[in-house]
C-alpha positions in Angstrom: 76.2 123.7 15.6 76.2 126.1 18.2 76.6 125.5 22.1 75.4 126.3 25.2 75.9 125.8 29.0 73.0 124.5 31.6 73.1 124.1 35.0 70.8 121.0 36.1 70.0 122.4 40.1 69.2 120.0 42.7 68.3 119.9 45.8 67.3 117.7 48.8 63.8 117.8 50.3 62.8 115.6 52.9 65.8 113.0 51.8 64.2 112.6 48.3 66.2 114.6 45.2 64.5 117.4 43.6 65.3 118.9 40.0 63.9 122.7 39.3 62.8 123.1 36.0 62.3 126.3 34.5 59.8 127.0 31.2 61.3 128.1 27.7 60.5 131.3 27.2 58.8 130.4 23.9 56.9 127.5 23.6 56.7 127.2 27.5 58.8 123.7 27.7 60.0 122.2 30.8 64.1 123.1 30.5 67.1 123.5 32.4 68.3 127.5 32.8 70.9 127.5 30.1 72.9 130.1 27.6 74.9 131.2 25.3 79.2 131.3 26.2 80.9 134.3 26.7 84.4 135.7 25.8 86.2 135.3 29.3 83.6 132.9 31.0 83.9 129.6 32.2 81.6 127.3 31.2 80.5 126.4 34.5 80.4 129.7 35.9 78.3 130.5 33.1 76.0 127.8 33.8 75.6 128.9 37.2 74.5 132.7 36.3 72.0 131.3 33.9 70.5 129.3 36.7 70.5 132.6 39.1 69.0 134.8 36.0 66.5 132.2 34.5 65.4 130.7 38.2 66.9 132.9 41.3 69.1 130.1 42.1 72.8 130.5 44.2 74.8 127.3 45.0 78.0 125.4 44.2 78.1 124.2 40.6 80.6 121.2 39.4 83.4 122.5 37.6 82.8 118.7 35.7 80.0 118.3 33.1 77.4 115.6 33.5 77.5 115.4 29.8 75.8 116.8 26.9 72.6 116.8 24.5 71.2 118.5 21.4 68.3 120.5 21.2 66.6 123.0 18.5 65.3 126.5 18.9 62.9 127.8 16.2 63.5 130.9 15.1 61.0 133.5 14.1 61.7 133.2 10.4 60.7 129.5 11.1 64.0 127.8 11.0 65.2 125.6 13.3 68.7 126.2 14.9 71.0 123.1 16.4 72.4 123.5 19.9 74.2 121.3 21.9 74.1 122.3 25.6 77.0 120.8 27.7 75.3 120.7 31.2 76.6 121.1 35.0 75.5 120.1 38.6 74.8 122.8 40.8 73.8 122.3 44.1 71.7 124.9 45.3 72.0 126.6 48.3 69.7 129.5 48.0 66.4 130.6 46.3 65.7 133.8 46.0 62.1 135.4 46.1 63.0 137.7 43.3 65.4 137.0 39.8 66.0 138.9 36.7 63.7 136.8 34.4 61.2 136.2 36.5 58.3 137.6 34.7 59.2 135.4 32.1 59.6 131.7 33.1 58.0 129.9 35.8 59.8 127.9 38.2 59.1 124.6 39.7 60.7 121.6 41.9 60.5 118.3 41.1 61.0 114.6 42.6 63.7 113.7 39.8 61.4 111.0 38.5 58.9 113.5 37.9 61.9 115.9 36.5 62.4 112.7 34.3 59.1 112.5 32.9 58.0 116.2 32.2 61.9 117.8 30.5 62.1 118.3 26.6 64.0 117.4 25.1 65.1 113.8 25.0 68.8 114.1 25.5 68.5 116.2 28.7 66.0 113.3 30.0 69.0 111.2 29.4 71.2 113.3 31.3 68.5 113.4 34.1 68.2 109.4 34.0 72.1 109.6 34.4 71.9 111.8 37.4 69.5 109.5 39.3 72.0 107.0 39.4 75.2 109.1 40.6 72.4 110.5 43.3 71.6 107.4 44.2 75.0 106.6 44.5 75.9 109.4 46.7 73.0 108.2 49.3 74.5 105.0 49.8 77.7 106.0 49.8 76.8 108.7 52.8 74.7 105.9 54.6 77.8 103.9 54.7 79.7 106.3 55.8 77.8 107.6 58.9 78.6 106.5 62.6 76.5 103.1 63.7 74.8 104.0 67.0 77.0 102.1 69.9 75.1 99.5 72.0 
């Protein structure tokens, strides 16, 4: 099985999560930016330059994974090819008007229910599912901790 990195970006609009999705150059899915490691390359620095080449996205990506899933790319002969894509948090910061694939994928934000509902392929809507709950967890947890208003 071969392997791959992905960067899951998010972002917050408005107080509500967002997830970009980018298209698979092939059959036009809903993915993650993802690709192929490289001889010197972290893993998470790898995931983050696929998110800047495949989307035009800069931030701060988790030196953690949020876990892993398998996926299959067809080939043109017709055979299908196992991947298992280990996947990192990046936070984004920037998004740039212009990035290297952009004739080729299309770009789009999500509410991460949405995100939930429209990625391919059923292990990275897992990992999405996961994410909602450490988000969610980060919300309170920063509600809790800001300063009450005195009387």
């Amino acid at each position: 099985m071969r392997i791959q990195y992905g960067a899951v970006p998010v972002a917050v609009h408005e107080g509500e999560p967002m997830i970009m999705l980018v298209t698979s150059r092939g059959a036009g899915r809903w993915i993650i930016p993802k690709g192929r490691p490289e001889k010197g390359v972290a893993p998470h620095k790898l995931a983050a330059r696929e998110a800047f080449e495949e989307a035009g996205l800069l931030g701060r990506i988790d030196r953690q994974p949020l876990g892993r899933y398998r996926d299959f790319k067809r080939r043109a002969d017709g055979n299908a090819v196992a991947y298992e894509i280990e996947v990192f948090r990046l936070d984004v910061e920037r998004e740039l008007p212009d990035w290297p694939e952009k004739g080729q994928r299309e770009r789009r934000w999500y509410p991460l229910d949405e995100a939930v509902a429209r990625a391919e392929p059923d292990g990275l809507v897992n990992i999405l599912a996961e994410l909602r709950t450490w988000l969610e967890r980060e919300a309170a947890l920063s509600t809790s901790r800001a300063p009450s208003a005195a009387a």
